[in-house]
C-alpha positions in Angstrom: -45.9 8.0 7.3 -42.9 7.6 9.3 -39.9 10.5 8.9 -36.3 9.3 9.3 -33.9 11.5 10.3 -30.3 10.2 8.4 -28.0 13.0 9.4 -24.6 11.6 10.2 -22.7 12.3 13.5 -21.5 15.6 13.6 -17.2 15.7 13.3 -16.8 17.6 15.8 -17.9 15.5 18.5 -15.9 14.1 21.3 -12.9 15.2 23.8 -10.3 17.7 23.0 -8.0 18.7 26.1 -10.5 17.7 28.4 -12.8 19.5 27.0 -16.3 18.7 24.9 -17.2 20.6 21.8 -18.4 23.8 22.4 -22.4 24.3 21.8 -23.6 26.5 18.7 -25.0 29.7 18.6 -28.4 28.1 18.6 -30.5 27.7 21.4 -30.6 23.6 21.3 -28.0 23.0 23.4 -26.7 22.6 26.9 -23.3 22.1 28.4 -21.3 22.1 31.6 -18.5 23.4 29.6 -20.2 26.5 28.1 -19.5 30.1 28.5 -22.7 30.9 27.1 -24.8 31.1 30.5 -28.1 30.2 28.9 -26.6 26.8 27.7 -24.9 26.0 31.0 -25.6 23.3 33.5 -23.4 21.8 36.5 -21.0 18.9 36.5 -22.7 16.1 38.1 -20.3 15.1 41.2 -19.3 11.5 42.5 -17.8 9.4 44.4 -15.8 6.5 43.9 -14.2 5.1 40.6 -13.9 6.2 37.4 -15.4 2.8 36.7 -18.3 3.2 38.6 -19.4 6.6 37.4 -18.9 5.4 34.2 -21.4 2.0 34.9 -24.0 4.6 36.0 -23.9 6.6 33.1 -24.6 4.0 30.7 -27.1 2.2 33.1 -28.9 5.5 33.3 -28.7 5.7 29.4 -30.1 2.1 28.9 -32.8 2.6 30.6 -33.6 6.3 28.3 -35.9 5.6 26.0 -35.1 5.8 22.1 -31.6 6.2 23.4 -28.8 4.5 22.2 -25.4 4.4 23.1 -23.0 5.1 20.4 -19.6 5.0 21.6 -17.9 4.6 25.1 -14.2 4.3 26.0 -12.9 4.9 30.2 -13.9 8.0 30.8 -16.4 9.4 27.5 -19.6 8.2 26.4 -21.6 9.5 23.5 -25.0 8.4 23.1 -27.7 9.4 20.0 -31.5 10.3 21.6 -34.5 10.5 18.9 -37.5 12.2 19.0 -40.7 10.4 19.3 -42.4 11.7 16.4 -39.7 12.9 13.6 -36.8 10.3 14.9 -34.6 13.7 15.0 -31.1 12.9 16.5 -29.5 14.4 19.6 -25.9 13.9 20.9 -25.4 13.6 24.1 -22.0 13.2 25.4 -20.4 12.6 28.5 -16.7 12.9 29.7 -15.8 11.9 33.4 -13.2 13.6 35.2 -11.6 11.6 37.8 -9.2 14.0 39.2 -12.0 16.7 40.1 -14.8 13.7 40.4 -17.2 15.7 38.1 -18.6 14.6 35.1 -19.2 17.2 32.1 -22.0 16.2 29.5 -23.0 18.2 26.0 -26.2 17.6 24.5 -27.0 19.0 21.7 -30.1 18.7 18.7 -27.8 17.2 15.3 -29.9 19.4 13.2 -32.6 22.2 13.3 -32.4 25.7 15.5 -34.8 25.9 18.9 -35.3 22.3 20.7 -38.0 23.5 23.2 -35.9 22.7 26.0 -35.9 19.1 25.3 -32.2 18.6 26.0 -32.3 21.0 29.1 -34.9 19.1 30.5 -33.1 15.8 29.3 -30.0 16.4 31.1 -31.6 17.9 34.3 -33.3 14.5 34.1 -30.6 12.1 34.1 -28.6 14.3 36.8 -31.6 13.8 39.0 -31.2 10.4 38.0 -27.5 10.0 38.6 -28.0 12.0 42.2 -30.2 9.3 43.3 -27.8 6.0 43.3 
């Protein structure tokens, strides 16, 4: 028997001042934009054009399994990640900032409390990733 997960896209998602929405109280998030230190990650750096980082991120993302992207404009991406078993949705979202050359990233589980590290590990993955072009 196959579990879908149909929860919507969360409203609060996206850029606001430069800045991506801040993670919940629950442990299933990570950000580069947190105050909360056990959520926090660093900015991946580059080099080069917005353009370029921007390429990478989505090439990186295509290549994610059960990953799809969901929206991308110059300098934000927001891409939906399911779970193998349950199909439960995370968001990850990216916004590049070309005047410091660092991009940001949230990613965060749609629904449910503890994640079991699965978006840490996610986004610790694709900066590893990223570092490597």
């Amino acid at each position: 028997m196959r579990v879908r997960a149909a929860i919507s896209i969360p409203g609060e998602l996206g850029v606001t001042e430069m800045k991506l929405a801040p993670c919940p109280d629950t442990p299933n998030c990570v950000s580069t934009q947190t105050d909360q230190v056990d959520k926090l990650l660093s900015p991946i750096p580059y080099t080069g054009s917005e353009e370029s980082a921007l390429n990478r991120i989505t090439q990186i993302l295509q290549q994610m399994p059960r990953t799809k992207i969901a929206k991308e404009k110059h300098n934000y991406v927001h891409a939906e990640c399911r779970s193998f078993l349950f199909r439960f949705v995370d968001d990850v979202e990216f916004l590049i900032d070309d005047t410091e050359k660092l991009i940001h990233f949230r990613s965060a589980a749609r629904v449910g409390y503890s994640d079991l590290g699965v978006n840490r590990k996610r986004m610790e993955e694709f900066t590893r990733k990223f570092g490597e072009s």
